[in-house]
C-alpha positions as CSV (number, residue, x, y, z in Angstrom):
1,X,9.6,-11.0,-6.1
2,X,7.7,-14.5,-5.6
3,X,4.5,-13.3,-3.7
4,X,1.8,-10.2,-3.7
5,X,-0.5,-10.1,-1.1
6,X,-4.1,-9.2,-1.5
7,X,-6.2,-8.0,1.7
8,X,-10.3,-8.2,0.8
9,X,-13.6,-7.0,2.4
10,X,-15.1,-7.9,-0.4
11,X,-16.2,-4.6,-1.6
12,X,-16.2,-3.1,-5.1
13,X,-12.2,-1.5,-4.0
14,X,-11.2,-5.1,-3.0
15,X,-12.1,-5.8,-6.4
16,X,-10.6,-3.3,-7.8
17,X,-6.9,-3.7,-6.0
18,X,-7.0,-7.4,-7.2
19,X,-7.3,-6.7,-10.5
20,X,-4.7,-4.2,-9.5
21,X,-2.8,-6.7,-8.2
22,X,-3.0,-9.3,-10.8
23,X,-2.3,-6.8,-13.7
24,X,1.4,-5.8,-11.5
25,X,1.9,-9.7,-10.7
26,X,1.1,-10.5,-14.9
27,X,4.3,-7.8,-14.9
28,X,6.2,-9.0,-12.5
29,X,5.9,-12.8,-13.0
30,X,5.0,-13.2,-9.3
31,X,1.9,-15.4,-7.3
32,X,-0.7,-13.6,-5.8
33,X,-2.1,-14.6,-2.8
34,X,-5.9,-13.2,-1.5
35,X,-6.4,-13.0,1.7
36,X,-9.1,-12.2,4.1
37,X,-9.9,-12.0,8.2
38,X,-12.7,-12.9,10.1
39,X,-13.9,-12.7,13.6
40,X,-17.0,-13.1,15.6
41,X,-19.3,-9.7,16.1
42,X,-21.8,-10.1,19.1
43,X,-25.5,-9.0,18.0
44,X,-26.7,-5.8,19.5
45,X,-28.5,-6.7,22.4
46,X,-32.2,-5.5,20.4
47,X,-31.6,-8.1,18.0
48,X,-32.3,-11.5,17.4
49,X,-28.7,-13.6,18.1
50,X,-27.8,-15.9,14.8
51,X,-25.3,-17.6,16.3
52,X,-21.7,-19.2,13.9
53,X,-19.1,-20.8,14.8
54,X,-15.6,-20.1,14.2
55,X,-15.7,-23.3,12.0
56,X,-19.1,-21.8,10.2
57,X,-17.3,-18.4,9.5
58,X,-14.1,-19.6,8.4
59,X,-15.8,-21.7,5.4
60,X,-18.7,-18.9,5.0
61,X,-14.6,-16.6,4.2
62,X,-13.2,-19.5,2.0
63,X,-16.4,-20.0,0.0
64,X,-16.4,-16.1,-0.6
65,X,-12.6,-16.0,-1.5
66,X,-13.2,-18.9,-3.9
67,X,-16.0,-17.6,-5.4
68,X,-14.2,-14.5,-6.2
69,X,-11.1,-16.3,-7.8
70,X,-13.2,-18.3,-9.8
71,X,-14.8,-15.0,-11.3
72,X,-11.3,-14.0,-12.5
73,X,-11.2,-13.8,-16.1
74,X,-8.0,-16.2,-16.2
75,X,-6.4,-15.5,-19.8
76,X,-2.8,-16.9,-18.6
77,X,-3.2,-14.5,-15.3
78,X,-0.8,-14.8,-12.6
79,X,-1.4,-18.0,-9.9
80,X,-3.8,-17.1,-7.2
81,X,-4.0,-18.7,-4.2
82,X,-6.2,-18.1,-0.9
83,X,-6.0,-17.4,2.4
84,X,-8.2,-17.3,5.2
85,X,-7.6,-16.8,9.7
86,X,-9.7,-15.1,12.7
87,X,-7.9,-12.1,14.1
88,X,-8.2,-8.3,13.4
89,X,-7.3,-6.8,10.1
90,X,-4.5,-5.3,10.4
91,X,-2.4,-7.6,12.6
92,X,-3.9,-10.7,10.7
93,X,-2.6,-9.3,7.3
94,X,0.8,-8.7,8.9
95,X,0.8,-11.8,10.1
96,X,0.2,-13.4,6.9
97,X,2.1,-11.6,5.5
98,X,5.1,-12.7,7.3
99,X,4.2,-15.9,7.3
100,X,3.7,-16.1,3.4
101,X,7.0,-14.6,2.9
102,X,4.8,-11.7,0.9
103,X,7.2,-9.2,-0.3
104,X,4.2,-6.9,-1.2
105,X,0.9,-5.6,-0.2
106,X,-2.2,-4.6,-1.7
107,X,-5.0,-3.5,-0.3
108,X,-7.8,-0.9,-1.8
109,X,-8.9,2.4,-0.9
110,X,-12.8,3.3,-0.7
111,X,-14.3,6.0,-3.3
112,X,-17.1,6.5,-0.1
113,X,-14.1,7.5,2.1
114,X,-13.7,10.9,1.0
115,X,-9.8,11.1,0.5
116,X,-7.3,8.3,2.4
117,X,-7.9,10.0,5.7
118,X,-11.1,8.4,6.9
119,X,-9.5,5.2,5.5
120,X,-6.3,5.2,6.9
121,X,-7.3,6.4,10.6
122,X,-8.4,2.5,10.5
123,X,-7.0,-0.9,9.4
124,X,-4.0,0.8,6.9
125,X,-3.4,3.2,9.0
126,X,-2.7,0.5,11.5
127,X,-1.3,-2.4,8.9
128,X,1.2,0.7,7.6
129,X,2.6,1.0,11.4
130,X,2.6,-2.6,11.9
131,X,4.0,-4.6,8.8
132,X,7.7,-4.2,7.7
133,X,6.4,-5.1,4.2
134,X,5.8,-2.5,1.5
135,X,2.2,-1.8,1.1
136,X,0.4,-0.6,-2.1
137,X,-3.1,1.8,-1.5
138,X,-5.3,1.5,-4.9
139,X,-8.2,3.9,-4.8
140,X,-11.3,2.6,-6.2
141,X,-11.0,4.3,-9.3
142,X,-7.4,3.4,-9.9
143,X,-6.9,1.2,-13.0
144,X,-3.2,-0.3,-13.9
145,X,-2.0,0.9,-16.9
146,X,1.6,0.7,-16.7
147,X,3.8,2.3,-14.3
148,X,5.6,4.6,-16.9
149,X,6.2,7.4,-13.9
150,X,6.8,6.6,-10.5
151,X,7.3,9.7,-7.9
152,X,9.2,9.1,-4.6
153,X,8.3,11.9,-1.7
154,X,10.8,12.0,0.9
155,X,11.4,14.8,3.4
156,X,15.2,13.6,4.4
157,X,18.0,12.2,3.3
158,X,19.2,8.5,4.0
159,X,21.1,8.5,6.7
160,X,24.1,5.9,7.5
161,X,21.9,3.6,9.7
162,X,19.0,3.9,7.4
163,X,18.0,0.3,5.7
164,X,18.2,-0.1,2.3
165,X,16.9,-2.4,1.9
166,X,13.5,-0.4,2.1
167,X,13.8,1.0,-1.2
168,X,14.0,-2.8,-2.7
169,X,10.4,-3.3,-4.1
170,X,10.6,0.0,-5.6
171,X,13.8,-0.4,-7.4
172,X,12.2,-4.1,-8.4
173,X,9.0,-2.6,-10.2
174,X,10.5,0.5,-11.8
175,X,13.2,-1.5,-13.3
176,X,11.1,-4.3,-14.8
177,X,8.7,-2.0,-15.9
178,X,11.0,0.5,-17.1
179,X,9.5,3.5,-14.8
180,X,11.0,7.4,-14.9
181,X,11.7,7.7,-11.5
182,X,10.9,11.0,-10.0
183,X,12.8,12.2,-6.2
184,X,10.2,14.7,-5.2
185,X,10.1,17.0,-1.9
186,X,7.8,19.8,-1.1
187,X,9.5,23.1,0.4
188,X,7.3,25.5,2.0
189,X,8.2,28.8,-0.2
190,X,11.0,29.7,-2.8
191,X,13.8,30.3,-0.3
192,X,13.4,26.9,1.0
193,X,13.3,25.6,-2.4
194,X,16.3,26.7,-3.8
195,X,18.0,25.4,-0.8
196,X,16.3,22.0,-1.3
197,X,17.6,22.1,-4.7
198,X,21.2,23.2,-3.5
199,X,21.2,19.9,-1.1
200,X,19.9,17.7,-2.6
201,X,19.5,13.5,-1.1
202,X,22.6,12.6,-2.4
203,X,22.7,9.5,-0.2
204,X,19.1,8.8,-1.6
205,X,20.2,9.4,-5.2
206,X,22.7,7.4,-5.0
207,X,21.7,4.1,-3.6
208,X,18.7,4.3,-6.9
209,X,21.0,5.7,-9.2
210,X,20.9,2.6,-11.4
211,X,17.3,3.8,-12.0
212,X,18.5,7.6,-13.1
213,X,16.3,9.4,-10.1
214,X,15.1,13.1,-11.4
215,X,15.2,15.1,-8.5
216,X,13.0,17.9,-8.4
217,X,11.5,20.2,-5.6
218,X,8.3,21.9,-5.9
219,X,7.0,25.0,-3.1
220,X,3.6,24.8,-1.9
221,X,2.2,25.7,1.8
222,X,0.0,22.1,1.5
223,X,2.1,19.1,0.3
224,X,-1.2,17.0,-0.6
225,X,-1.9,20.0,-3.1
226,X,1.7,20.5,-3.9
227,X,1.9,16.5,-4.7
228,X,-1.5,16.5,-6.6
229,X,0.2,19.4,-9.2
230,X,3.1,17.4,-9.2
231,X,0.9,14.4,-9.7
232,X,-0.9,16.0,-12.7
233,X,1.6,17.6,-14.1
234,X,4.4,14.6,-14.8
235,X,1.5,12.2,-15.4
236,X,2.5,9.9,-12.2
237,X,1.3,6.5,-12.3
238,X,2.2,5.8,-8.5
239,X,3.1,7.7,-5.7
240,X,5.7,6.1,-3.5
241,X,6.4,7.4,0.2
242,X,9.7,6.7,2.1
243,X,9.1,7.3,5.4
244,X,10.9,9.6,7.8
245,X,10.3,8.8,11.5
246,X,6.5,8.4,9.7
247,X,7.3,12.7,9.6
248,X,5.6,12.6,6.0
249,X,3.0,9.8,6.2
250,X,1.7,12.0,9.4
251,X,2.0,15.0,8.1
252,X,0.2,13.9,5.5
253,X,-2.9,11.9,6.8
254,X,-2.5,12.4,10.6
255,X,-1.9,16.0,11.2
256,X,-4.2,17.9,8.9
257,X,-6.6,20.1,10.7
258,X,-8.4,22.0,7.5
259,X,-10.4,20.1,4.7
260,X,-7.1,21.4,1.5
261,X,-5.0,18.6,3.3
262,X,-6.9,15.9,3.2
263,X,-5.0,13.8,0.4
264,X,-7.5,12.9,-2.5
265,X,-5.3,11.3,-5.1
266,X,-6.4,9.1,-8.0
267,X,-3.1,6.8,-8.5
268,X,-2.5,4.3,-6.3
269,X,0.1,4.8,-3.1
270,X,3.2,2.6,-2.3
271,X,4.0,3.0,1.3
272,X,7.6,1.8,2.1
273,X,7.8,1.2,6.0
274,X,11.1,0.6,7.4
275,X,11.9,-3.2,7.8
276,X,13.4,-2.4,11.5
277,X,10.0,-2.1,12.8
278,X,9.3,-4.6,15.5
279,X,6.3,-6.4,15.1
280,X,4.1,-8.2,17.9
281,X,1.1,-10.4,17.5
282,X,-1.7,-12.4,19.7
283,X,-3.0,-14.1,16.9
284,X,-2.2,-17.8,17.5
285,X,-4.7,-19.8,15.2
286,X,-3.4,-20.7,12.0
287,X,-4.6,-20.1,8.7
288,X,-6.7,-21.4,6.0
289,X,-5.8,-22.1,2.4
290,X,-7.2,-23.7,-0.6
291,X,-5.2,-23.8,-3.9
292,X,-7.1,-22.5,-7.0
């Protein structure tokens, strides 16, 4: 893995996912790049206009992303370099992305948001449809302390089209950091369970199976609850999600109608997209850097 990619606001979670981020790259002997979007917002028409250039708001973004680097208590910490270009978020981190040849993404998760629903009806919700690059969520709260326990949620089997080239940043961190990899699928009552448990992903299991995968199926009527047990239970230090069609992400974050669904987790989320995904743009300006 030669580069992480960072997405910042700014904000107190933007802080946290870099040191996130830089604490994984330490790991992983891998650049970090930060990275952040601007664009130009109209005053309300009540309002006195203070009017700035494209020019004005793209160095007003590089002083901030500087600033912030330079605050990084160094101590032999992973290369960090920075990035700056006009666009929306989402389709300007993908773009970056790609262009950056990032292999991973990191962006945080509000404490304010209430659960990753409010946050990922907006720009991850979004960057998770658009990017073919695996995407780390850190809540605010969310500090790295190893990755002893990683849990994979997966509603299906691998099928013989299926890429696998998905599962490749996963099977990268849990082997350099030596994780217990758990296979983990919620069935909706006991019946379904032990039939989970007599078909089991064997195509799944397999293609890891370097990384001994532990299989295990747990009943609940609410998979965020089901999870959180889970979660709890086998001390998880990152929850990874392989999607289905996007069946579980949306099942997940999109679908839920009562308040028990909402998914308020405290460990960070790794959301593996599939890398078939065809990905447009209209951002044509290029981007920024500085080396730091």
């Amino acid at each position: 893995m030669k580069t992480v990619l960072v997405a910042t606001d700014f904000s107190q979670a933007s802080a946290n996912a870099l040191e996130y981020a830089l604490r994984l790259a330490d790991g992983l002997s891998t650049g970090v790049a930060l990275f952040s979007c601007y664009e130009y917002i109209s005053p309300p028409v009540n309002e006195v206009p203070v009017l700035m250039t494209m020019e004005e708001l793209r160095d007003r973004t590089l002083l901030k992303l500087t600033e912030t680097v330079n605050h990084i208590e160094r101590n032999d910490r992973a290369r960090v370099d920075v990035y700056c270009k006009p666009g929306f978020a989402a389709e300007a981190i993908a773009e970056i992305a790609r262009e950056l040849n990032a292999e991973l993404i990191i962006t945080g998760m509000k404490k304010s948001a209430k659960g990753l629903r409010r946050l990922l009806g907006s720009t991850v919700t979004e960057l998770a449809r658009k990017t073919q690059i695996p995407m780390i969520v850190v809540p605010e709260e969310a500090r790295f302390n190893g990755l002893n326990s990683i849990a994979l949620a997966n509603e299906g089997d691998l099928t013989q089209d299926s890429d696998k080239n998905t599962l490749a940043t996963l099977r990268k961190i849990a082997e350099h950091f030596q994780s217990r990899l758990f296979i983990v699928r919620v069935a909706e009552d006991n019946l379904n369970q032990a039939c989970e448990l007599v078909n089991q992903p064997t195509e799944l299991i397999n293609t890891i199976g370097e990384l001994d995968p532990a299989f295990k199926c747990i009943a609940g009527t609410s998979i965020p609850e089901a999870l959180n047990e889970f979660i709890d239970y086998y001390k998880i230090d990152l929850l990874a999600l392989l999607p289905h069609k996007h069946s579980l992400l949306e099942r997940l974050f999109f679908k839920s109608t009562t308040r028990s669904m909402v998914f308020e987790t405290s460990i960070p989320l790794l959301i593996m997209p599939d890398s078939r995904i065809t990905l447009t743009s209209h951002t044509t300006q290029h981007w920024e850097q500085i080396i730091l």
